[in-house]
N, C-alpha and C positions, 0 to 999 in steps of 0.2 A: 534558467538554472543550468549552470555549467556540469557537463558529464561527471560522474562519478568512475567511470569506469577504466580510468587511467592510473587509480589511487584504491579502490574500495574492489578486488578481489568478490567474486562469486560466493566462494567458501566464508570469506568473512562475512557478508550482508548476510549469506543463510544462520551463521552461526549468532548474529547479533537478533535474528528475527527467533529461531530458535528461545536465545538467552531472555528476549523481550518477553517475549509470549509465555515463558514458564516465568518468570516473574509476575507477571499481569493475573496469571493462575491463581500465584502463591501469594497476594498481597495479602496483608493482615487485615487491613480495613479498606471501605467502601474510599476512603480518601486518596490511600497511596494507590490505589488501582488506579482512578479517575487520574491521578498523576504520572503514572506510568504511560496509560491510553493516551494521552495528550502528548509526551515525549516520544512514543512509537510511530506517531504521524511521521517524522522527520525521514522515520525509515522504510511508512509505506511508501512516502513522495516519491523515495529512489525508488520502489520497486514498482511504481504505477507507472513514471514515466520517461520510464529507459527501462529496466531489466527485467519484466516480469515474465515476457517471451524467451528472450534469452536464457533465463535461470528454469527455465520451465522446460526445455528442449536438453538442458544440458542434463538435469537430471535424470529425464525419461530417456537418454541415449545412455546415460552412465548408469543404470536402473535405481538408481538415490531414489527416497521419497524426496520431494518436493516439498519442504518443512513449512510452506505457507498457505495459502487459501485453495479450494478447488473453481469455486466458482466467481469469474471476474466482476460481474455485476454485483453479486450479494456484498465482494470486498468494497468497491466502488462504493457503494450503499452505505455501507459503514464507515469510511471513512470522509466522506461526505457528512454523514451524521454526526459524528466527533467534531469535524471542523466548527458545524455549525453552534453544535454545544460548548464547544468551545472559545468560539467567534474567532477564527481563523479561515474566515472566509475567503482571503488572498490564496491560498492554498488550491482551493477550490476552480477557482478563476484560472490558478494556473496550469492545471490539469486539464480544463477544457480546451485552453488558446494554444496550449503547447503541447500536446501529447503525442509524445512517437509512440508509444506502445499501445494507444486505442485510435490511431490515427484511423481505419476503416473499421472500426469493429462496433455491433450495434450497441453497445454500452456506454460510446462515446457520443454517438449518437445521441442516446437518450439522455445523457448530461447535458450536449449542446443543446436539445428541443424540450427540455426542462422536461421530461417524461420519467426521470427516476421514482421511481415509489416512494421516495421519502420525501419527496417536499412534496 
């Protein structure tokens, strides 16, 4: 997956994850949710693997909230899950072969030695 971060701004990915997440909130029905969740992957993908360090350092120096997850594992975990309900299981694959942002960290870990709690 070619970087995002020559084209896709910090402020905008926060603002698009923001605008995602209060939609997914406010869906009317169990359908357009499930539809939403399934298009929001696009935008976990950028932030699992490239930006989730970076946007996470930038906001704790600028005192921002951090408008996305707290804990990396539990995100992983869900979005793991979605792929799978989704059968976008390529996603998944690529996350593990290609991850600069879980490159040492033990959640990558436990995707590559298949130890996640959801499968």
């Amino acid at each position: 997956m070619p970087s995002t971060q020559t084209w896709l701004d910090s402020a905008t990915l926060q603002k698009a994850i923001e605008l995602m997440n209060k939609a997914i909130d406010t869906a009317k029905t169990e359908t357009y949710k499930k539809r939403l969740l399934r298009e929001k992957l696009s935008i976990d993908l950028v932030l699992l693997k490239e930006r989730y360090y970076s946007l996470r350092r930038s906001a704790e120096f600028s005192g921002q909230k951090f408008c996305t997850f707290i804990d990396p594992q539990t995100f992983i975990n869900d979005f793991f899950a979605r792929c799978h309900e989704f059968n976008l299981h390529h996603l998944t694959t690529s996350i593990v072969e290609d991850s600069g942002a879980f490159k040492n960290s033990n959640s990558r870990a436990a995707m590559i030695h298949g130890n996640s709690s959801m499968w």
